[in-house]
C-alpha positions, 0 to 999 in steps of 0.5 A: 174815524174820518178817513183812511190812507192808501198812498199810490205812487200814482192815480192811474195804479192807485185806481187799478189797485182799488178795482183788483183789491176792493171790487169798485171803480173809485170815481169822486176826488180832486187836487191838493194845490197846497201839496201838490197832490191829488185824490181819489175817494169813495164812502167807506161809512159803516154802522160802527164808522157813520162818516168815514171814507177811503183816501187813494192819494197821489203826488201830482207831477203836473202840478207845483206845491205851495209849501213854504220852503223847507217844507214837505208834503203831508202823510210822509209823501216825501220820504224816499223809502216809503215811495220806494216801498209803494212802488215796489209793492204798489198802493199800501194803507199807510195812515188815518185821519180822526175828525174833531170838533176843534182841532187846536184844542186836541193837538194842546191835549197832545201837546200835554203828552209830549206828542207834537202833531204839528201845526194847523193850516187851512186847506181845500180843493174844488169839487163838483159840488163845491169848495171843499174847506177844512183845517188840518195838523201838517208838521214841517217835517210831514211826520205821520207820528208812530209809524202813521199810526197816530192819526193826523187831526182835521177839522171840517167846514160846513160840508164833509166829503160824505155829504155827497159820496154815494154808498160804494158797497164798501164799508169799513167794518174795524181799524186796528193798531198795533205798535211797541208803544201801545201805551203811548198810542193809547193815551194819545188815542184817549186825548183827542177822543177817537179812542172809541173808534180803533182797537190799539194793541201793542206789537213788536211791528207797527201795523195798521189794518183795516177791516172793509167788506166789500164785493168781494167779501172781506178784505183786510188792508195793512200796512205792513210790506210783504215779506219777499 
């Protein structure tokens, strides 16, 4: 487990819906100018997850990609009926990423089963505290895979966002996925060695759902859309 998700259709919403949900003003983050995007992040480390922290991403709409032409942004952030989904509903866990000692040899693992994660690219952004640098599995068609159920991979430089993330007073306790294809998930899981770090269950919805304590008590997030 490296990161969890939470796409907002903006940073301003995003930030709000964190304080309301989660009880903590997220401070830290920075600009994709690969994607055109931009974050904000905070610690979410646990016993049972050391290096983990909680994405609030949003597309930047001051700023240009750097896509090759026919490309989309990464995490399904161009699909029109997710979009629609975040800004009817607001901010939603929609994905997570596993963190790997060599992210070419994992996605030739999945690559095995049949499972195509997409290729690697180099990535950063600018902090405070400097060059954040990392490699990263991005299909053209920026395909979560199984209803973002199947984490995207990275590969981390010499320094991980944690490095210098403060404890927040939220800690990500268990992540659970639930999805019709749980063999599938589970196999994949297995290959690239995050098994360990999520309970796959199979279910005739695809649902992610993250347990967090927080200062508020505890709060689970999901990926599922409220029933009106």
């Amino acid at each position: 487990m490296d990161h969890l998700v939470v796409l907002a259709a903006d940073l301003v919403s995003g930030v709000a819906w964190c304080e309301r949900t989660l009880g903590i003003t997220p401070t830290a983050g920075g600009e994709h100018p690969l994607m055109g995007t931009h974050n904000r992040i905070f610690n979410v480390a646990s016993p049972a997850h050391p290096r983990a922290y909680l994405e609030i991403i949003a597309i930047n709409s001051g700023a240009a990609t750097t896509i090759p032409a026919g490309g989309r942004r990464w995490f399904d952030m161009d699909d029109a009926a997710l979009r629609q989904q975040v800004a009817q509903h607001g901010p939603q866990l929609i994905h997570w990423v596993a963190s790997v000692p060599d992210v070419a040899e994992r996605c030739a693992a999945l690559a095995a089963l049949d499972v195509e994660r997409g290729a690697v690219i180099t990535a950063s952004r600018p902090t405070p505290n400097g060059l954040l640098q990392w490699q990263i599995t991005v299909r053209s068609d920026g395909l979560r895979l199984m209803d973002g159920c199947l984490p995207t991979l990275i590969q981390w430089g010499a320094v991980h966002p944690c490095d210098s993330l403060p404890a927040s007073g939220v800690q990500l306790q268990q992540l659970a996925l639930q999805h019709p294809q749980a063999a599938t998930l589970q196999a994949a899981c297995d290959a690239v060695g995050v098994a360990a770090s999520v309970l796959v269950a199979p279910g005739a919805t695809p649902r992610l759902s993250a347990q967090l304590s927080t200062p508020r008590g505890p709060v689970t997030l999901t990926s599922s859309i409220p029933q009106e």
